[in-house]
RODO-2510 file (C-alpha; in nm, 4 decimals, decimal comma):
residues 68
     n   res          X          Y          Z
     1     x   -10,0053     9,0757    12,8088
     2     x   -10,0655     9,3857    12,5415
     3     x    -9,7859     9,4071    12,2703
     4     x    -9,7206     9,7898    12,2387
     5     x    -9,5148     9,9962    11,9955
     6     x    -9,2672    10,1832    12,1171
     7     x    -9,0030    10,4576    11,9331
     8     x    -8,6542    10,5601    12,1195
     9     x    -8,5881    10,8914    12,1209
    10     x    -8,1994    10,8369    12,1484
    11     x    -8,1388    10,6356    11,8825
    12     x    -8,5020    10,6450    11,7141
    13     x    -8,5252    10,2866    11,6895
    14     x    -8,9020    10,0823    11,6571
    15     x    -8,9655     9,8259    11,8283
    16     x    -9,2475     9,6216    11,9900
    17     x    -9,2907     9,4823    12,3338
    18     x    -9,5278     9,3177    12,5390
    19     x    -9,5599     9,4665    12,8682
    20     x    -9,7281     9,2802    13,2026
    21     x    -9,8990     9,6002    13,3257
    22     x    -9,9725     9,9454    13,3080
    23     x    -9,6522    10,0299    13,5511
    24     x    -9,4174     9,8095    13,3737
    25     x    -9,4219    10,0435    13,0573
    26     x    -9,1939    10,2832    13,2884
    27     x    -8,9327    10,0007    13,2339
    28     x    -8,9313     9,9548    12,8990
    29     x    -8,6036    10,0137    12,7303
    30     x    -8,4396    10,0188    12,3971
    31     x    -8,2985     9,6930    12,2542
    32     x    -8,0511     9,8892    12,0434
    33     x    -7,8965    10,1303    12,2567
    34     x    -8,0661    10,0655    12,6492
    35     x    -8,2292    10,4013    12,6926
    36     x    -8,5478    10,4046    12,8993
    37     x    -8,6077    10,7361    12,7102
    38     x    -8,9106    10,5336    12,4687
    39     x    -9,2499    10,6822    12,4039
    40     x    -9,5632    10,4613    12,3136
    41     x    -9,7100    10,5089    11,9676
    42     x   -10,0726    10,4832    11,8674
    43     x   -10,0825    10,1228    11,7527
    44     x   -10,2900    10,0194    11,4339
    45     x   -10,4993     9,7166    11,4895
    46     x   -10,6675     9,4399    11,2619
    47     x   -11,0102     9,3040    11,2871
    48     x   -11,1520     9,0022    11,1225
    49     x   -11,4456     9,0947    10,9002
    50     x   -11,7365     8,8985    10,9771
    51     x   -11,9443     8,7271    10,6765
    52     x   -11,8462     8,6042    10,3347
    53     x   -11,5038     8,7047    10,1943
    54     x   -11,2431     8,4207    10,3310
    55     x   -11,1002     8,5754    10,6198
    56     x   -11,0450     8,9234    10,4992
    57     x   -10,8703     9,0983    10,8098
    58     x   -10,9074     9,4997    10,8234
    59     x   -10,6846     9,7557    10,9771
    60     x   -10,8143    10,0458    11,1903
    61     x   -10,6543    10,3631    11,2709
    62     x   -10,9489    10,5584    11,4238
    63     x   -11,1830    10,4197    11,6872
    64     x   -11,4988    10,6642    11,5456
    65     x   -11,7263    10,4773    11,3999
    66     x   -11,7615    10,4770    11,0231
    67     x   -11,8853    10,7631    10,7907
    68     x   -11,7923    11,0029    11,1482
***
């Protein structure tokens, strides 16, 4: 199940939830105030960096390759 960010435009609370399926996102609602008026933001993601460096995790906001 994806975790996805969401942002309530009545009470413009963030939160997170994971959601079974494309369809279900329709249901998501607000924990703060119950509105199903939510939009999805554009979620950041991490990526382990492969080779030396113990583990170093990255974060990505862009899915173009680097130097584009």
């Amino acid at each position: 199940m994806p975790l996805y960010e969401f942002q309530c435009a009545g009470c413009d609370h963030a939160f997170e939830e994971l959601v079974r399926s494309s369809a279900a996102i329709v249901e998501v609602r607000c924990p703060v105030c119950g509105s199903q008026d939510v939009r999805r933001k554009v979620s950041v993601f991490a990526s382990k960096v492969s080779g030396g460096g113990g583990g170093a995790v990255t974060a990505s906001t862009s899915c173009a390759p680097s130097g584009a």
